[in-house]
Every structure is written in structure tokens, then in C-alpha cells.
GUGU-964548 format. One record per residue (C-alpha): x negated, y negated, z negated; residue in one letter. Coordinates in steps of 0.1 Angstrom, whole numbers, plus 5000, padded with zeros to 4 digits. Example, Ala and Ser with C-alpha at 12.3 -4.5 7.8 and 13.67 -1.06 7.14 Angstrom:
BEGIN
487750454922a;486350114929s;
***
This chain:
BEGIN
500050005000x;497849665011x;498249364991x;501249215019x;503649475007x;502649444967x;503249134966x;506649134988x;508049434963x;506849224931x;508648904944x;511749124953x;511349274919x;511648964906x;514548844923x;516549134917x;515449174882x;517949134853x;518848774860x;520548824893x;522349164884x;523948974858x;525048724878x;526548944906x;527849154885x;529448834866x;530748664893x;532348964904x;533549084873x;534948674866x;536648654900x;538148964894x;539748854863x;540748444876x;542348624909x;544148904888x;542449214902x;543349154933x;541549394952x;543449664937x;546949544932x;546849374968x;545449674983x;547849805006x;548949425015x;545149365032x;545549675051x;549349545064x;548649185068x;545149315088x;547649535112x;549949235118x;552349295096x;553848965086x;552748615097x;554448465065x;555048155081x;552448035098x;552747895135x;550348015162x;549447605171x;548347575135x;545747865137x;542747685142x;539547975149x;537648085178x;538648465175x;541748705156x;541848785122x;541149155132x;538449065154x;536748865124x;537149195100x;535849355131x;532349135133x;532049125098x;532149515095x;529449525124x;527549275105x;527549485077x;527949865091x;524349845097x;521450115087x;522050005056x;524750265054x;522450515062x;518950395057x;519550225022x;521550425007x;518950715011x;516350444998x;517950334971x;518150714960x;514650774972x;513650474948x;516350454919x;517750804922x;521250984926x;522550704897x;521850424926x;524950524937x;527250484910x;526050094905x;526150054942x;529850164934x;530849944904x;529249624923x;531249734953x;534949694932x;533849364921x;532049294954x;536049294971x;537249004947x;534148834957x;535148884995x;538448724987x;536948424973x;534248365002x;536648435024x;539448165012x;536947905008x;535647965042x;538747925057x;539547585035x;536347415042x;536047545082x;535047305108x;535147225146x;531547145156x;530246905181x;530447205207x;534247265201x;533347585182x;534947635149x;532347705119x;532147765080x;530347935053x;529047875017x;526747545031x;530247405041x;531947455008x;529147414989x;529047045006x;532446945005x;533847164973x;530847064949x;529246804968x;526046944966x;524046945002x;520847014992x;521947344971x;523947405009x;520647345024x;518947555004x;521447815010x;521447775047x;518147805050x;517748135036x;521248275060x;519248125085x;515548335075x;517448705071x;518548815101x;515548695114x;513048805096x;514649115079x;517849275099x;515849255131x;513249455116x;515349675094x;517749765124x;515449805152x;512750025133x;515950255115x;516850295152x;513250405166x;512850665140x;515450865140x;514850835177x;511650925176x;512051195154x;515351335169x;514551245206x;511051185205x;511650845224x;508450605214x;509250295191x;508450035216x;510850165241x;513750155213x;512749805202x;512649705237x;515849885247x;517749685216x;516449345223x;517949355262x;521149455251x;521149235221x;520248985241x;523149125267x;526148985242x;524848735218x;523948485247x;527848445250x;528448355210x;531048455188x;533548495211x;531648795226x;530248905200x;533748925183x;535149125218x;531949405214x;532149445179x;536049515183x;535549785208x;532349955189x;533449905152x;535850175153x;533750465178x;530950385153x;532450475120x;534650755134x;531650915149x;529550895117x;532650985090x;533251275112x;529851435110x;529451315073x;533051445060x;531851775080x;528451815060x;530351785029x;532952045038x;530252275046x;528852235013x;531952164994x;530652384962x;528252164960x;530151864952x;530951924915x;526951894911x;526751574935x;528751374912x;526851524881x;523851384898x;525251024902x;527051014869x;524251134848x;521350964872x;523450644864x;522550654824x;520450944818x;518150994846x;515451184830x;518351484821x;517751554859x;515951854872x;512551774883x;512151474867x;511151284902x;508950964895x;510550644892x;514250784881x;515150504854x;518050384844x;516050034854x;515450134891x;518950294895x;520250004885x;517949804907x;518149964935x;521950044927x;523049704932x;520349554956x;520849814983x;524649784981x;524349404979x;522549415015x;524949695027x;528649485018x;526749155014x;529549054990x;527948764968x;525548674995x;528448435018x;527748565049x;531548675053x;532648335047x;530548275084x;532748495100x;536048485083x;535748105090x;536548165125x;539348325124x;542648175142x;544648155110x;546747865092x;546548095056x;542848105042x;544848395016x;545448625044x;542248665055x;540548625020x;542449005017x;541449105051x;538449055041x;538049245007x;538449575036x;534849485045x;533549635011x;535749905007x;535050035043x;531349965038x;530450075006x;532850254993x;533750495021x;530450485049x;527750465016x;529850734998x;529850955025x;525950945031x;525250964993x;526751324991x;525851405025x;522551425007x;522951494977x;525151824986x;522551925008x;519851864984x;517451675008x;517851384984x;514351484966x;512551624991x;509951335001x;512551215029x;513750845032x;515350635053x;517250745086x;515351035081x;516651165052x;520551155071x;519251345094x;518051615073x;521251645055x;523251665084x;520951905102x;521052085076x;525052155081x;524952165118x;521252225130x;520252025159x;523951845165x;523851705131x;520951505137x;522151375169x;524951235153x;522951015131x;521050915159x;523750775178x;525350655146x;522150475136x;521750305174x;525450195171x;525050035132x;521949865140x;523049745175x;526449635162x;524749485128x;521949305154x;524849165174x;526748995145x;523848825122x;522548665148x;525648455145x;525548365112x;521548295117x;522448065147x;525547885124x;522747845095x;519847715114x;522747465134x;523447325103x;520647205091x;518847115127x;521647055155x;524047315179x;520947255199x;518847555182x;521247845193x;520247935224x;516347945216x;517448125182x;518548395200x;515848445223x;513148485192x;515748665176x;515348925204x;511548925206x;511448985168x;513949325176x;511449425201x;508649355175x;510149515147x;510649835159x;506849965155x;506749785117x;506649965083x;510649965071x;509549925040x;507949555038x;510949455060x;513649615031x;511749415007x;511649105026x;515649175029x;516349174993x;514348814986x;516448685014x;519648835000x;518648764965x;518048384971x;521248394991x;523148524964x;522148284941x;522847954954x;526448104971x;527348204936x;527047924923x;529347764946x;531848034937x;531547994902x;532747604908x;535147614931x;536747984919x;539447774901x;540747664939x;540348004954x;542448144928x;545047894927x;545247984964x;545348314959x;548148244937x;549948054955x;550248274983x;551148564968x;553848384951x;555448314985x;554848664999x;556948794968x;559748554967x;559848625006x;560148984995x;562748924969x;564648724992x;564248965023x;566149264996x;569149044986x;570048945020x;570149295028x;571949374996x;574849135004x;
***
């Protein structure tokens, strides 16, 4: 390990040390409390009002947004469904152990009320830009809610640094292994391959972005819950045991067999709730980016469309790779990364198992490539002019190409600074302005019921 990657794991250490999982964990567990558990009592609501369900009054010449409310779920979850969902959750057992997963778990419930709130306040504080495009995100409300611009700056400039810097890298050299070690296809020709198509949609913005990310969303997490759920079938007697792993890894990782290096409660929890912070990115803002350009006169409605980005994320995609694993027991045999996916589903169905995470892991990182560079481009606009999109997504491209042939590991850790610093500054601005978001929140729910109650006496009488 040179001196580069020390000192990147010490300051991401630091960042994610006990300071900031308090925080995330308090914001959370706070906004799940001010908006009335929400997530769960409103469940089946953000799956109905994401399907069309009701409009609740709104008008369709009062929906100000560049794309649907389904297509800005739809970018959000490519954002998001990266390799994270296969990479980092094997990481983050690799490094923290089966118990990773059961914090990566409880930050994920408190991660959806967190979703709501970005959400809502991204719709409130959304704005039409210069270039007729409509744009939002924590630096907006941060601005205008708390009148703060240089904690938006400061914000911004770290949305901005991420997906260039760290999901390029992450994404492109996830991709190249598994197809190197599946396909035997040489890095270079991956990163290569991923930076021309990249390059393919983003040079259109969000609106074709938002039109890919619609179409691949779905074939993407089919195709990877189908070979996961089958993996887990297969070794459905093990299941009983996977859960004993996370439950006791979570609080009493040295009770585990083998007593692997570096299984503490510390790193489970570290790893726990850093790998599913860059998985769902609740906390961090960047749905608020995308959610903010949605064509919608009710900043509610999508604030519970959104909370579906979590639950699909982390606790369905991360679940199902965490006892893909651990059923298979590949979880301590020196694998990590893509890698380790591919064992465990080789392991159920040799040969076909790891193509699946193959083309699983090209479609998460392609689709996750696609959708950061957006809210990069919104970030970096923001502080410098519209005027540094279209060059932001050519180096965004060249550092695809690049990353593929780095080590995975310096780029994870340069992620969770990124997200860390992220986190803190948009929390902030949650913590301030949570006392509008829930009055919202509120508000609206109030008028869904009474709509409700009035809907059943007409049809009464």
C-alpha cells in the first residue's frame, strides 16, 4: 500500500469516523420523527402516486420540470444502481464484515425519510436557468432556505468533485474486472468502450439522459434480481446462517468463525454506513439534483417517489448481493469487489452466473456513469456559469477511459471523502429547513386524506 492510498484511507477514516455516523444517523432518525415515519406509513402511497395514480389536483401547465416524475425516479435509481450494489457491498463485508450489512440496513430506513426531505426541498427551491433548463439541489436551498452561499458553495463544490473524480473511476474499473476476469476483455478496451457510449447520451443533458435511464433502469435490475434471488434459492438452507452472520457480525463480530482480521463492531459499522451512504446516497443531496427536474406542481409527491430510491437500492439490490454471498460462503475467501458476485453466483450456476454479473455490472456502471455526470455538470454550473457543461462532460469521459486500469480501492476511498464532505454541509441544510419539509409533508397528506374521506361519502350517499 504506497503512501497515496494511506493517506486517502486515513482521511476517509476520518471523515466517516464517529462524528458523521452520528449525524447521518441523526438526521435520519430526526426527520423520521418531524415527518411522522413517513417512509413506512406512506409506503404503498409512493409506489401509487409513482404509477400515476392520482394527480391530487395539480394542473399539467403548473408542472414546471424538464422530465416526468417517473423518469426522475428512473435517473436517480441509475445514479444510484451503480457497482456500488455489487462492488461495495462485497467491500464493505470484505472490510467490516457480514454485520456491514445490517447498519447498511438501519441507515437505509432512515436514509427514505431523508429522501423525502431532499426531495421536497428540491422541488420548493428549483429554478429555470439561463439555458431554459430547470435546476435544483441542496446549493439552491441551502442559498435561499438558510441564506448561506458559501456553505452552498462548499457543497457544490464537492457534488461537482465525485462523479468526477470517484464514480468515473469506481464504475469504469468494477466494469473492466469482471470483464476481464469473466470475458478476458483487457481494461483499456472497457474503459474505452464506456467513455464512447457515455459520451453517446450525456452530450444531450437530462432530457436524454432521463429517456436512457427509463429504458435501462428496469432490464438492469430485473436481470441482476433474477440471477441473485436464483443463487439464494439454490442455497436456501443456508439462509438461516446468513442472517446469523449479519445479526451477530453487527454487535459481536469476533463470535464468528474464523475470526477474519478487521471484523469490529467499529469497521462494521464504518463500513456499514459509508458503503450504503455511496450506494442510496440519501444524506449526500444528490436526489434533490434530480427530483428537481421533475414536471410536478407538488414537491410532496415526488418527496415520496423519491423515498423508492432507497428502498429499491439498498434494501432490495444490496440485500440481494449480501446473501448471494454470504449463502454461498465466498464472503471470506480473499474475494472483493465485482469479483466476489461473481463467485457467489458462479457458484450457483457455473459459468452463467458469472455472466450475469458481468452484464449486470456493465449496465450499473454505464447507467450510474450516465446520471452523475448531471449532477457534476448542475454543480460545477453553479458555481462557474452553464458555460462549463459541455467541456465537463468531455473530461468526464477521458477520466472513464482512465479509470478503468486504476486500483478500485484508492478510488472507493476518494468516494467516501467526497460523500462524507457532501453529507455534511447537505445536512446541515436539512437540519434547518426540516421544519418546512415537514410542514409540507403535512400539509399534503392532509389533502390526500380529506380527498379520501370525501371520495367514500360521496359514494356512500
Amino acid at each position: 500500500m504506497d503512501f497515496f492510498e494511506r493517506s486517502i484511507r486515513l482521511l476517509g477514516a476520518i471523515v466517516w469516523g464517529p462524528h458523521m455516523l452520528i449525524l447521518l444517523l441523526g438526521v435520519g432518525l430526526y426527520l423520521t420523527i418531524r415527518l411522522r415515519f413517513v417512509q413506512l406509513r406512506r409506503f404503498g402511497l409512493s409506489f401509487r402516486l409513482l404509477l400515476g395514480h392520482k394527480d391530487y389536483g395539480e394542473s399539467a401547465k403548473e408542472r414546471k420540470g424538464d422530465i416526468s416524475p417517473y423518469q426522475a425516479l428512473a435517473a436517480s435509481l441509475a445514479a444510484v444502481i451503480g457497482n456500488g450494489n455489487i462492488a461495495g457491498v462485497c467491500t464493505a463485508i470484505a472490510m467490516g464484515g457480514p454485520g456491514a450489512v445490517f447498519w447498511m440496513w438501519l441507515a437505509a430506513f432512515f436514509g427514505m425519510a431523508t429522501k423525502v426531505a431532499e426531495a421536497v426541498l428540491g422541488q420548493k427551491f428549483k429554478k429555470t436557468a439561463p439555458d431554459g433548463t430547470v435546476v435544483g439541489g441542496p446549493m439552491y436551498y441551502i442559498t435561499e432556505g438558510l441564506g448561506l452561499p458559501w456553505l452552498a458553495g462548499i457543497f457544490a463544490f464537492f457534488m461537482g468533485c465525485k462523479p468526477l473524480f470517484s464514480t468515473t473511476s469506481i464504475q469504469s474499473n468494477s466494469v473492466a474486472l469482471v470483464l476481464k476476469t469473466q470475458l478476458g476483455i483487457e481494461p483499456w478496451i472497457t474503459g474505452l468502450g464506456l467513455a464512447v457510449l457515455t459520451w453517446m447520451v450525456i452530450i444531450g443533458g437530462i432530457k436524454t439522459i432521463a429517456k436512457v435511464a427509463e429504458f435501462i433502469s428496469p432490464v438492469m435490475v430485473f436481470l441482476y434480481i433474477f440471477g441473485a434471488l436464483i443463487t439464494i434459492i439454490i442455497f436456501y438452507h443456508k439462509i438461516p446462517h446468513a442472517f446469523s452472520l449479519i445479526f451477530v457480525g453487527a454487535f459481536n463480530p469476533t463470535a464468528l468463525t474464523g475470526g477474519v482480521a478487521g471484523m469490529t463492531i467499529r469497521n462494521a459499522i464504518r463500513y456499514g454506513f459509508s458503503r450504503g451512504a455511496y450506494s442510496n446516497e440519501a444524506g449526500t443531496g444528490t436526489a434533490a439534483v434530480f427530483h428537481a427536474s421533475a414536471q410536478t406542481s407538488e414537491p410532496v409527491r415526488q418527496g415520496l417517489i423519491a423515498a423508492l430510491d432507497v428502498f429499491v437500492d439498498t434494501l432490495v439490490i444490496c440485500t440481494l448481493t449480501a446473501l448471494a454471498v454470504l449463502v454461498t460462503g465466498v464472503w471470506d475467501k480473499g474475494f472483493t469487489s465485482t469479483e466476489m458476485t461473481a463467485a457467489a453466483f458462479n457458484t450457483a450456476l457455473p459459468q452463467i452466473g458469472g455472466l450475469i454479473v458481468a452484464a449486470s455490472s456493465f449496465l450499473f456502471g454505464y447507467s450510474s456513469l450516465i446520471a452523475v455526470t448531471y449532477y457534476g455538470e448542475i454543480s460545477f454550473s453553479y458555481l462557474l456559469g452553464s458555460w462549463i457543461k459541455r467541456p465537463f462532460r468531455w473530461i468526464f469521459c477521458v477520466v472513464i477511459f482512465i479509470g478503468a486500469s486504476l486500483k478500485v480501492e484508492e478510488a472507493w476511498s476518494i468516494g467516501d471523502v467526497f460523500n462524507g464532505m457532501m453529507a455534511s454541509t447537505n445536512l446541515i441544510g436539512l437540519i434547518g429547513l426540516a421544519g418546512l419539509a415537514a410542514f409540507s409533508v403535512k400539509s399534503y397528506l392532509k389533502k390526500i386524506d380529506s380527498q379520501k374521506t370525501a371520495k367514500s361519502s360521496s359514494n356512500i350517499l
